[in-house]
PAZAPA-4460 file (N, C-alpha, C; in steps of 0.05 Angstrom, whole numbers, plus 32768, in hexadecimal, padded with zeros to 4 digits):
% residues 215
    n_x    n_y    n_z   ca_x   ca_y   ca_z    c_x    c_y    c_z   seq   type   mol
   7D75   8171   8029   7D71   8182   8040   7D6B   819E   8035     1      X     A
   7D53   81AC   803D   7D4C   81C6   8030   7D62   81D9   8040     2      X     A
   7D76   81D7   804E   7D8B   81ED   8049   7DAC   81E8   803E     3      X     A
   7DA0   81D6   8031   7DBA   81D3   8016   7DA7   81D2   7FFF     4      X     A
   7DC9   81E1   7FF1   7DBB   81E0   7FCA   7DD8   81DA   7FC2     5      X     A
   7DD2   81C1   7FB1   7DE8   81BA   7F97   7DE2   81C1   7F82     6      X     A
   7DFC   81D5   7F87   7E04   81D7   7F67   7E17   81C6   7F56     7      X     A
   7E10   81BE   7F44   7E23   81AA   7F2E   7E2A   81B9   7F15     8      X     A
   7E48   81C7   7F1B   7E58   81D1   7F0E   7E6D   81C8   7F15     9      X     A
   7E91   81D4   7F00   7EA9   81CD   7F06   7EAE   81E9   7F1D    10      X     A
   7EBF   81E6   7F29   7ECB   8200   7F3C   7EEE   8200   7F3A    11      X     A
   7EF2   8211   7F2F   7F05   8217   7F1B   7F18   8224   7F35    12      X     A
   7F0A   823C   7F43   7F17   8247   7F5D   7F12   8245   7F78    13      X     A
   7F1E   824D   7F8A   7F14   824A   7FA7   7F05   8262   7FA5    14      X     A
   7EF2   825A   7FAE   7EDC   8275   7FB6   7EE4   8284   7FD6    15      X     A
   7EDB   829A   7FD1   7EE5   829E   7FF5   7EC9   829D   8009    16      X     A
   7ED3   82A6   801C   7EC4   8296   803B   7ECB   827F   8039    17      X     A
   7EC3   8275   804E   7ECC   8255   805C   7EC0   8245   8041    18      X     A
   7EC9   822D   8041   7ED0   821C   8030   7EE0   8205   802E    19      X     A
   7ECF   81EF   802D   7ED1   81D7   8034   7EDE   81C8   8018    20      X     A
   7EF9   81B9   800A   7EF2   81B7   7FF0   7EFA   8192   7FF6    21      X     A
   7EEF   8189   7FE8   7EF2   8166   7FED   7EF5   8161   7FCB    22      X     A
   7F07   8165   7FC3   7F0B   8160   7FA0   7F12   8144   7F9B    23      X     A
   7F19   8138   7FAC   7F27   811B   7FAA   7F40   8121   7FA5    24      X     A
   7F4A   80FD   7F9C   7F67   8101   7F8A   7F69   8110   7F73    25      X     A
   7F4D   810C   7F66   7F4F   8121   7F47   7F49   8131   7F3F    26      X     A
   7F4F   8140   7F50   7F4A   8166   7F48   7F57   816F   7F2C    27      X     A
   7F41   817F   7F2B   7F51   8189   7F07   7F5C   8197   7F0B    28      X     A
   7F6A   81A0   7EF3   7F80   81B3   7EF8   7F7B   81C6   7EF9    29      X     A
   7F62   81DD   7EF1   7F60   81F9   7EFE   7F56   81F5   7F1D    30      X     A
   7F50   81E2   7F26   7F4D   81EE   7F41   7F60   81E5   7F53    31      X     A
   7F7B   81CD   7F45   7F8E   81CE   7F54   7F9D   81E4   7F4C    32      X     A
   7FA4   81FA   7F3C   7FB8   8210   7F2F   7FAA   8220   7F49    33      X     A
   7F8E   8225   7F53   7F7F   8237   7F6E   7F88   822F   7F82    34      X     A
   7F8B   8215   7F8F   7F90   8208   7FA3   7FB6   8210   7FA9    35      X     A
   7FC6   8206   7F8B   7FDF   820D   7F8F   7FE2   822C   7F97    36      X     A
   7FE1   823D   7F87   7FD9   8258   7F8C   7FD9   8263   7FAA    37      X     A
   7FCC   8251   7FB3   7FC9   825D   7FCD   7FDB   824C   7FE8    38      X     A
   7FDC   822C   7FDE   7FF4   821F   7FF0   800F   8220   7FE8    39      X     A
   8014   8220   7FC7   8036   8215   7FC8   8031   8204   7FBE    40      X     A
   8043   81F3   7FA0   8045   81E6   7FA0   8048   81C9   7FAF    41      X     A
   805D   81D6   7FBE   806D   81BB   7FD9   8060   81B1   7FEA    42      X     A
   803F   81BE   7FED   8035   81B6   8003   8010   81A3   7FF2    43      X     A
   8014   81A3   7FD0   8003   819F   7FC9   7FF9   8183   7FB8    44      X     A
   800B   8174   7FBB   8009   8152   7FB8   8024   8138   7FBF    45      X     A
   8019   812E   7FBD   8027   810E   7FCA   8024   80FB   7FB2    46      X     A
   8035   80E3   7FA8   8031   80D5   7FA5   8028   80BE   7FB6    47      X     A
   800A   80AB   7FB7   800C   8094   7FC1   8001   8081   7FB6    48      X     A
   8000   806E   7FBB   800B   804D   7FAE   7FF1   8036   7FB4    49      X     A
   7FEE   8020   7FA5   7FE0   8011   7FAC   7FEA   7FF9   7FAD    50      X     A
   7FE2   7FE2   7FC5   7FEA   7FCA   7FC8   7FE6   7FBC   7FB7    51      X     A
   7FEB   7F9C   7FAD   7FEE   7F8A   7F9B   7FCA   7F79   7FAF    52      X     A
   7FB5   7F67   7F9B   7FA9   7F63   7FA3   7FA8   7F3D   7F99    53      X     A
   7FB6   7F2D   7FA9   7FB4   7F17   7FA0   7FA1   7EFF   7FA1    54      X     A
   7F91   7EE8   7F89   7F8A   7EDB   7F91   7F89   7EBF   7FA7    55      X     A
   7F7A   7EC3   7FC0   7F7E   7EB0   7FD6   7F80   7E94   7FC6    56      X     A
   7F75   7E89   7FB3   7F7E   7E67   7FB5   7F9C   7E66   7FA5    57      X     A
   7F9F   7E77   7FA2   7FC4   7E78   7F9B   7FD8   7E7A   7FAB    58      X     A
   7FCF   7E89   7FC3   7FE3   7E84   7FDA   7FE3   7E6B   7FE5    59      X     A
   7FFC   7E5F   7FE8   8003   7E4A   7FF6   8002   7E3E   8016    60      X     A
   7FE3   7E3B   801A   7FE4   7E41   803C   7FF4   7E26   8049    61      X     A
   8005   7E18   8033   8016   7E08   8047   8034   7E18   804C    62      X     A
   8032   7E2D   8042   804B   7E3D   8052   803C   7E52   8068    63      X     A
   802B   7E60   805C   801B   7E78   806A   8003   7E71   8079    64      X     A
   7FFD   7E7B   808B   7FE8   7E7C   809B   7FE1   7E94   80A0    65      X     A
   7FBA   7E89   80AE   7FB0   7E92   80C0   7FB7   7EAA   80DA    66      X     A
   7FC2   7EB4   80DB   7FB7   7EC4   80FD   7FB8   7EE1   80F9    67      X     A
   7FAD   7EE8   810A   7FA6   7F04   8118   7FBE   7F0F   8129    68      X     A
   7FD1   7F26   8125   7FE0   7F27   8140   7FD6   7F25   8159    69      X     A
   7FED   7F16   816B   7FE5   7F14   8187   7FD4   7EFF   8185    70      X     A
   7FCA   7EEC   8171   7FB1   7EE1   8172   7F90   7EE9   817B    71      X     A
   7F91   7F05   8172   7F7A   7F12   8178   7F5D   7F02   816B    72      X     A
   7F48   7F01   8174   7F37   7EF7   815F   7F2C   7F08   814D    73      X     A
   7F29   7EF5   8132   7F22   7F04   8117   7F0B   7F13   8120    74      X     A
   7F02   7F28   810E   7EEB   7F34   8109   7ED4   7F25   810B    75      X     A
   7ED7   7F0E   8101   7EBD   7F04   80F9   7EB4   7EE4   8114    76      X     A
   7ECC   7EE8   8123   7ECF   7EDE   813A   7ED8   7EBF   8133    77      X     A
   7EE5   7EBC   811E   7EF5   7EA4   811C   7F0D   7EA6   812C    78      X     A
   7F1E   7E8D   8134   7F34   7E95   8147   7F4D   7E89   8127    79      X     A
   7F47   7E8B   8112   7F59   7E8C   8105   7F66   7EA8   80FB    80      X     A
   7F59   7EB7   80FB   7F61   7ED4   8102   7F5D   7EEB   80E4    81      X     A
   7F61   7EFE   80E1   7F5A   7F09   80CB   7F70   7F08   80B4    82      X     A
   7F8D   7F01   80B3   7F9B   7EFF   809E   7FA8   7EE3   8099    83      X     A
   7FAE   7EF1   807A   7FC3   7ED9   807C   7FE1   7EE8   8075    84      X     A
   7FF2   7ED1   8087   8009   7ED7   808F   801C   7EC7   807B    85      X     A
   802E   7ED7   8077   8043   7ECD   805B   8064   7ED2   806C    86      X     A
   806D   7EBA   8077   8088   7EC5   8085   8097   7EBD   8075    87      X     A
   80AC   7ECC   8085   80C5   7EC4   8076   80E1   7ECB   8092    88      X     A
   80F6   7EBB   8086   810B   7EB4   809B   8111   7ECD   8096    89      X     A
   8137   7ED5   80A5   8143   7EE8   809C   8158   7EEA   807B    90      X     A
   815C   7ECF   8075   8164   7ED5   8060   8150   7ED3   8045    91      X     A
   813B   7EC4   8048   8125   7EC8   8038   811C   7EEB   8034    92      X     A
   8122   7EF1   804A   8114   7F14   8041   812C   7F2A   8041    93      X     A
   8145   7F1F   8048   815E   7F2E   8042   8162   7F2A   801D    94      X     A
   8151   7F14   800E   8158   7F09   7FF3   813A   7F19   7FE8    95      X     A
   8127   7F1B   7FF5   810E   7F31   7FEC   8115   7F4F   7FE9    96      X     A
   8122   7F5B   8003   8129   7F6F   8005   813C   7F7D   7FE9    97      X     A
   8156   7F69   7FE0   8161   7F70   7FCE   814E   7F6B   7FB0    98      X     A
   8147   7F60   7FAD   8139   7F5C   7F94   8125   7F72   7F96    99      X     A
   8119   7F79   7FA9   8105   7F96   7FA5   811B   7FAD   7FA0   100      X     A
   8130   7FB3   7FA9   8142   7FCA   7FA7   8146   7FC8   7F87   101      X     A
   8148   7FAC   7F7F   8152   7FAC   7F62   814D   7FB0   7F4E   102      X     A
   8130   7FAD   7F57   8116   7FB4   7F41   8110   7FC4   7F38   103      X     A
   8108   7FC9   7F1B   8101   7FE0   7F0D   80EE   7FF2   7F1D   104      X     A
   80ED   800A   7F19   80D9   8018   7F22   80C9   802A   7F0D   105      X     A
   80B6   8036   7F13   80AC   8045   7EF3   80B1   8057   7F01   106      X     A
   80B5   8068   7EEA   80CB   8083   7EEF   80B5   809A   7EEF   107      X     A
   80BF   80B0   7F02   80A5   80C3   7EFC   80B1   80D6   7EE5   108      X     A
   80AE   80EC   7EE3   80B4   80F8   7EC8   80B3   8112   7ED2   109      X     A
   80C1   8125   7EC1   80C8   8147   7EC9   80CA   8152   7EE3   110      X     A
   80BC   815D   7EE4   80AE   8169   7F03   80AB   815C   7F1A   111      X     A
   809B   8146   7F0F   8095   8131   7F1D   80A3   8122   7F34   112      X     A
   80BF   811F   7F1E   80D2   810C   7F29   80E0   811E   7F35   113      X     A
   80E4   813E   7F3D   80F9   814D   7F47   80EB   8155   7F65   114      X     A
   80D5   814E   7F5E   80C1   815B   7F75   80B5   813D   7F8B   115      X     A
   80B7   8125   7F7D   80C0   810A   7F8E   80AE   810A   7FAB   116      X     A
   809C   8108   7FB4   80A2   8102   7FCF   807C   80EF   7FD2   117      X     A
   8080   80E8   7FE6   8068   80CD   7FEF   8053   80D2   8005   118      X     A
   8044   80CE   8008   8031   80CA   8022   8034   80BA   8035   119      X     A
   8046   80BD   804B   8055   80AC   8053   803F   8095   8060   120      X     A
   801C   809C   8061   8014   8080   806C   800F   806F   8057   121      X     A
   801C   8071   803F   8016   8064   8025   8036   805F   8021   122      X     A
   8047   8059   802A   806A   8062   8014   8060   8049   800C   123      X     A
   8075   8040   7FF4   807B   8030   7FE1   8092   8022   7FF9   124      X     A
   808A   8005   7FEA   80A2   7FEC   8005   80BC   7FF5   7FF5   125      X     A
   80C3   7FF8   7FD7   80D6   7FFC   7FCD   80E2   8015   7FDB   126      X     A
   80D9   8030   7FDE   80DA   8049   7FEB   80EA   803E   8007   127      X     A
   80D5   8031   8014   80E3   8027   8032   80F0   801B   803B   128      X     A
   80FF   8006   8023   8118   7FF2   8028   813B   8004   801F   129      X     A
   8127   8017   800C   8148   802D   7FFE   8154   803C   801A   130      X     A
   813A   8043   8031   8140   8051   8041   8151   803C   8056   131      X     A
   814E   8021   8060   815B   8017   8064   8152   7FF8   8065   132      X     A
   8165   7FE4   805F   8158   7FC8   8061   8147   7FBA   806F   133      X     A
   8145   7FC0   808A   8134   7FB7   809B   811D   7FC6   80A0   134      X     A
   811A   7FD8   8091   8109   7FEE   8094   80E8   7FDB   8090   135      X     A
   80E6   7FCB   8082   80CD   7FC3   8082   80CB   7FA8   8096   136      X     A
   80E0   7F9F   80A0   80D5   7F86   80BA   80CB   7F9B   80D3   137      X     A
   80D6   7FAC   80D9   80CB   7FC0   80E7   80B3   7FD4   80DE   138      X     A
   80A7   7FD1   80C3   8089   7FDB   80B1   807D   7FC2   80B9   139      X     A
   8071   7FCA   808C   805E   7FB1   8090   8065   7F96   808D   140      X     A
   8082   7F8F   8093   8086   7F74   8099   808B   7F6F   80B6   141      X     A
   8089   7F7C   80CA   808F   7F75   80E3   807B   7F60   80EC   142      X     A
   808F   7F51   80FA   8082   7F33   80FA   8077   7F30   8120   143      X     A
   8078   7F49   8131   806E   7F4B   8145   8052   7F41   8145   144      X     A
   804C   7F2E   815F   802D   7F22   8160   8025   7F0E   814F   145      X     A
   803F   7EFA   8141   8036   7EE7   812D   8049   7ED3   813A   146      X     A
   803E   7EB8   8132   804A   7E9F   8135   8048   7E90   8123   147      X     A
   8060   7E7A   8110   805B   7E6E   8101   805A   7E55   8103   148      X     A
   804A   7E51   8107   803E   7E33   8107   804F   7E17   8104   149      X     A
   805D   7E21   80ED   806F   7E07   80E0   808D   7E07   80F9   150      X     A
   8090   7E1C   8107   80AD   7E1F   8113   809D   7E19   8135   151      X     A
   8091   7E2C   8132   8081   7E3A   8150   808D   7E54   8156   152      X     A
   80A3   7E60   814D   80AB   7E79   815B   80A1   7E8E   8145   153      X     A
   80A1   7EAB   8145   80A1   7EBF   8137   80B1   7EC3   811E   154      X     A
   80AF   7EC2   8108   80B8   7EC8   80F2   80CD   7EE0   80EF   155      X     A
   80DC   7EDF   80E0   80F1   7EF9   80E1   80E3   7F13   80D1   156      X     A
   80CB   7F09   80C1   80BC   7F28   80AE   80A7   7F0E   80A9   157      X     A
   808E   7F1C   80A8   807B   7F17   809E   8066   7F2D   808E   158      X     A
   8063   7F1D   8074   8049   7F30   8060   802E   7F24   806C   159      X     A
   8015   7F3B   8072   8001   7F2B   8079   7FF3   7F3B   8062   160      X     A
   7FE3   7F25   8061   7FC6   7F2B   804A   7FB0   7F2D   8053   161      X     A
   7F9C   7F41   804A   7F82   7F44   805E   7F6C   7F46   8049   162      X     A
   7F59   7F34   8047   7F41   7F2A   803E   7F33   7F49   802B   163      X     A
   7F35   7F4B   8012   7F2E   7F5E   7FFF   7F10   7F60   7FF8   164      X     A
   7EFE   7F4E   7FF4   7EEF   7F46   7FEE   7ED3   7F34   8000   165      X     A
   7EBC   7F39   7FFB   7EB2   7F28   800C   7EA6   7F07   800C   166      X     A
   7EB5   7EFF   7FF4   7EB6   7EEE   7FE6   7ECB   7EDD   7FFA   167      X     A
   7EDB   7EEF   8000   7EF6   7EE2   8010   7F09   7ECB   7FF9   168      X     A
   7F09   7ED9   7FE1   7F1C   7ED2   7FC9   7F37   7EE2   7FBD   169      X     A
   7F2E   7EF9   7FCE   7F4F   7F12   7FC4   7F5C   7F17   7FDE   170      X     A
   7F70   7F20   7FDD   7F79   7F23   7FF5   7F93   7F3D   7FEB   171      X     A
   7F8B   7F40   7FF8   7F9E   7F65   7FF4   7FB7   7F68   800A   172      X     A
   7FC6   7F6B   7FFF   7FE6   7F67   800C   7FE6   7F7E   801C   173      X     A
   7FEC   7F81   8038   7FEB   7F97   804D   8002   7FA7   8049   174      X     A
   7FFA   7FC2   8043   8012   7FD5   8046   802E   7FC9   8029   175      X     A
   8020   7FC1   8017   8032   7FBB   8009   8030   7FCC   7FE6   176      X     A
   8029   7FE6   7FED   8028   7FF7   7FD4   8046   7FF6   7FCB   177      X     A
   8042   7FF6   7FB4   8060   7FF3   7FA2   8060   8009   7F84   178      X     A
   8071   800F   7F78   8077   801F   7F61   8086   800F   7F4F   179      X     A
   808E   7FF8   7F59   80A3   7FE3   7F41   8093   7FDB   7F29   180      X     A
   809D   7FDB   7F0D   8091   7FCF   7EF7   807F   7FB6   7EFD   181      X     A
   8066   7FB6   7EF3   805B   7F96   7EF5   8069   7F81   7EF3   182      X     A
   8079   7F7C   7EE0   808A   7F62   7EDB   809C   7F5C   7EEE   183      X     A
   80AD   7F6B   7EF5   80BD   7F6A   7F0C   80B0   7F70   7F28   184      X     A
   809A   7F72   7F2A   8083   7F77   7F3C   807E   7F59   7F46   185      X     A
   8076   7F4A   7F30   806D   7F37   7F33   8086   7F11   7F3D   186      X     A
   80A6   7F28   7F30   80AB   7F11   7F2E   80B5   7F13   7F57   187      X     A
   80B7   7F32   7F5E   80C4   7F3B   7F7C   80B3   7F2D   7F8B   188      X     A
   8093   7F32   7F92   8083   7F2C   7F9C   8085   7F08   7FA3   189      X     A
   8088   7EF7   7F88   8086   7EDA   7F88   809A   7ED8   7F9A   190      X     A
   80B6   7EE4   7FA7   80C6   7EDE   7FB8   80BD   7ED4   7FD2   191      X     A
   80AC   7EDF   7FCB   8097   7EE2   7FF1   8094   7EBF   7FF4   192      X     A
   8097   7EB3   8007   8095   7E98   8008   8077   7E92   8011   193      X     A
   8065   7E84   7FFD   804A   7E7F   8005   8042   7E93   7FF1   194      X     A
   8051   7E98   7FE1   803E   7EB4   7FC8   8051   7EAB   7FB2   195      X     A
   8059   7E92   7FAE   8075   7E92   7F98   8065   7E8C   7F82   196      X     A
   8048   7E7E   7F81   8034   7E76   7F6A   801E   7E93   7F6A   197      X     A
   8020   7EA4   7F78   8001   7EB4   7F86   7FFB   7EBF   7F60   198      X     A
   7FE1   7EBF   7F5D   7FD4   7ED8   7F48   7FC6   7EEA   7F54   199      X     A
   7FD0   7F00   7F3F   7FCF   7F19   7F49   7FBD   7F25   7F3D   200      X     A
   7FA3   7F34   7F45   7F8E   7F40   7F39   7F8F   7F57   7F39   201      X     A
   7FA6   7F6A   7F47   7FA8   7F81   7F41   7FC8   7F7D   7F52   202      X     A
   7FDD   7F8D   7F46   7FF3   7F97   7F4E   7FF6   7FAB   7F53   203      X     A
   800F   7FBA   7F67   8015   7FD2   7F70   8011   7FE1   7F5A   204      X     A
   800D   7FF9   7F5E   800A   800F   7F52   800C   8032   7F5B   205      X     A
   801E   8043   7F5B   8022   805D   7F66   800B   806C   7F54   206      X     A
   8006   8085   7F65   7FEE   809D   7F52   7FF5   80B2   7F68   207      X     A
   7FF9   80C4   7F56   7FF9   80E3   7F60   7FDD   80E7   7F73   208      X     A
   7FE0   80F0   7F84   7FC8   80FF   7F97   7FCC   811C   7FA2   209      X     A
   7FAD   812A   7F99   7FB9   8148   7F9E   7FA6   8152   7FB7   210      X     A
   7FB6   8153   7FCA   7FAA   815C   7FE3   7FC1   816C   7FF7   211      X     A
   7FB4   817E   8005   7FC6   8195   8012   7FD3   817F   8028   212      X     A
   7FEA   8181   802B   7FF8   817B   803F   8002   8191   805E   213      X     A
   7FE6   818B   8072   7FE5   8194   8085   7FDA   818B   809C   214      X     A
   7FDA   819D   80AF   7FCB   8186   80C7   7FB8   8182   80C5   215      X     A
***
């Protein structure tokens, strides 16, 4: 457009007049030391988290199914719906719940760890079960708008998985960002009934993000 010009340099400070800055998650550090400067530490990053991304012919669709809440139709107008559903009773996920509390976590370090806090549309499931146990049948396990097939009534928590790929071979665990060590990552996760064999092509993972926290 002849009334823009890019320039391709680093920008080290906030320039003044209006000013738009889109740095991403990885702003360097002189122009986050400008940014802090002028907000506050407290108001100048979040930790958040990424979901576990599992391979579909590993899930066991003779526990898990098909549906859409409510039985809405899929996207693509199948009436099998867009996830798959991983239930579990109440003592199946009262025995998940504790094994996630138990689990190692990677530790943050100095600063880091004193200054602690999350993006709450990202928390970590480990984060939201410390706050209280049922805290995720009411998240992303709430089993509202699902039916399980094998019983017929609603499940007490359900994990749903939603199609990663267009391949329709990965399937990415909803709302299930985590901070626990891989190993113990992997062995919490297999709890999940219909994921007790699943491979995993990418596991949870937390990363600092530096962005102003405002309206």
């Amino acid at each position: 457009h002849p009334n823009i010009t890019v320039h391709r340099s680093e920008v080290t400070e906030i320039p003044d007049g209006p000013t738009i800055i889109a740095t991403g998650p990885l702003t360097s550090a002189a122009l986050t030391e400008s940014i802090q400067a002028l907000t506050g530490q407290q108001h100048l990053y979040f930790y958040d988290a990424m979901a576990p991304i599992v391979v579909a012919d590993s899930i066991d669709m003779s526990i898990a199914f098909r549906q859409s809440r409510y039985d809405r139709e899929s996207a693509l107008g199948s009436e099998e719906g867009d996830y798959i559903n991983c239930p579990l009773n109440k003592e199946e996920y009262e025995r998940f719940v504790q094994a996630l509390l138990a689990a190692p976590r990677i530790e943050l370090k100095g600063a880091d760890k004193e200054l602690e806090r999350y993006f709450e549309g990202c928390m970590p499931i480990e984060v939201l079960a410390a706050r209280d146990p049922k805290a995720l049948a009411f998240g992303p396990m709430r089993p509202v708008g699902l039916r399980d097939p094998r019983t017929g009534r609603r499940p007490y928590a359900a994990v749903q998985l939603r199609q990663d790929n267009v391949a329709g071979t990965l399937y990415n665990m909803v709302g299930f960002q985590t901070n626990i060590k891989w190993g113990a990552q992997e062995q919490v996760l297999r709890l999940i009934p219909g994921l007790e064999h699943a491979e995993f092509v990418r596991l949870g993972q937390m990363h600092r993000n530096t962005f102003i926290n405002s309206p």
